[in-house]
Phi, psi and omega in degrees: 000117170297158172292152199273101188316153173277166199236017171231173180249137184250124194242147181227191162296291198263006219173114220249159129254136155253143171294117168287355182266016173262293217250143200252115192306147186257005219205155161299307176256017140323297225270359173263315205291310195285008224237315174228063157240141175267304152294106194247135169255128178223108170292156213277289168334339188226331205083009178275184182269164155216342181208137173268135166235130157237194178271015188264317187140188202268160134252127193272137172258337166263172185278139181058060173293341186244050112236040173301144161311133152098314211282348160277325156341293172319303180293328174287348180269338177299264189340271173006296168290327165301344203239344169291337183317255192332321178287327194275334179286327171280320161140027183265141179086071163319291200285139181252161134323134153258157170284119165337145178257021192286320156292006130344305182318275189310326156316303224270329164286344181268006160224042171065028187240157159266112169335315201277307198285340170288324182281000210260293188314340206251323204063025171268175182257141162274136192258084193339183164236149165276179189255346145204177236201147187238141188266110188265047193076202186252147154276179183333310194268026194044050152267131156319085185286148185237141194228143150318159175263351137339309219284327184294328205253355191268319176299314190281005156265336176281352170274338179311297178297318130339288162343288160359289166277003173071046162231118186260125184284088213242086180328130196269285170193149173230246237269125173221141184270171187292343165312253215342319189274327169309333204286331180297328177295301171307311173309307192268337172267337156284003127307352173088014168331141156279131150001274188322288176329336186268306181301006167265359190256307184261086178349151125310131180310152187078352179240016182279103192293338167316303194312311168313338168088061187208354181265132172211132157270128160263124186197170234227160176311108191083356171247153189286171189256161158059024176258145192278336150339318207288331199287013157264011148298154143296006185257326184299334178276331181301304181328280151017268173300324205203017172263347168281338159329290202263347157119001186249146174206154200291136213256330183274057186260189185302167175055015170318126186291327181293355191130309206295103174303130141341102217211071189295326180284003172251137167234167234223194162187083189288121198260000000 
């Protein structure tokens, strides 16, 4: 009998653990590996797989897997969850760990900016990642949003509640590491985007509250994501009204001091 997959994502620097019945064959021979694995190590930066864990043992899915960046990290965090699993399926060890911020730096020079001086100008905080995360449902596009389990549990009675009221709630996006937010940056400057241009849109990677896992973009059934549109919903005046009840409240309204475009669909969730 396989083991009963986990229901969080267990986080590294470099090398992600995932539940392998969450992740989606890209393959024929994904879809054998993943079919009897409890565990996928998925690097952060790109998303491949490089390794399965069952109860047969770990499998390299890329070539030269141990001189992956990050795999011992990994490979110690694997341990752990085999041996911590059942107190972590129950919900014992309330407090998570954050991940060093020392590779930050390096992201943050690759796109010419200086820490210290983007925060003083922005006024945002830098934001660690956690080491791990509770699997909060599907977003919109069914990918596994992942949450603090605080932040998972307050989002699911404010969408409970909403429902209630014939109003529907939809994630957007929650938890994104700082690879990710880097990866938004890149895309849009080999679109020929400026820095400055992204950054009216877009945190600095480390500075983002999605990195904390407390963060959602939202939006509602028939609306475009992330469009300043949404707030001429009924799910945004429902928000409106009753998302502070539940611990969430809009971290962007106009005029906002950090910089930040006017951003009715992210809310914020103080844990």
């Amino acid at each position: 009998m396989r083991r009963r997959p986990a229901s969080r994502l267990v986080n590294t620097p470099e090398i992600e653990l995932w539940p392998a019945s969450l992740l989606r064959a890209r393959s024929n021979h994904d879809a054998r590996v993943l079919s009897r694995a409890d565990t996928v190590l998925r690097r952060k930066r790109d998303g491949r797989y490089l390794a399965a864990d069952s109860r047969d043992g770990l499998m390299p899915l890329v070539p030269r897997l141990k001189s992956e960046p990050g795999l011992d990290a990994a490979l110690d965090a694997l341990d752990a969850s085999r041996v911590h699993g059942e107190e972590r399926r129950a919900g014992i060890g309330h407090d998570v760990a954050t991940l060093p911020l020392s590779r930050l730096y390096e992201r943050l020079d690759s796109l010419g900016l200086d820490a210290d001086a983007y925060a003083q100008r922005s006024g945002l905080a830098l934001v660690p990642e956690p080491e791990w995360l509770a699997f909060a449902g599907f977003d919109r596009w069914r990918r596994p949003l992942w949450l603090l389990a605080p932040s998972m549990r307050a989002w699911t009675h404010l969408r409970e509640a909403a429902l209630r009221d014939d109003v529907v709630l939809e994630a957007i996006s929650g938890y994104r590491s700082h690879d990710y937010q880097l990866g938004i940056f890149e895309r849009k400057l080999a679109r020929g985007e400026a820095v400055d241009e992204i950054l009216a849109v877009n945190a600095a990677p480390g500075f983002s509250e999605h990195h904390a896992g407390t963060a959602l973009d939202i939006g509602t059934p028939g609306e475009p994501p992330a469009e300043e549109s949404f707030e001429k919903t009924p799910a945004f005046a429902w928000l409106r009204a009753n998302a502070g009840g539940y611990g969430f409240a809009m971290s962007y309204p106009r005029d906002n001091p950090h910089g930040i475009v006017y951003e009715p669909w992210h809310w914020h969730h103080t844990v």
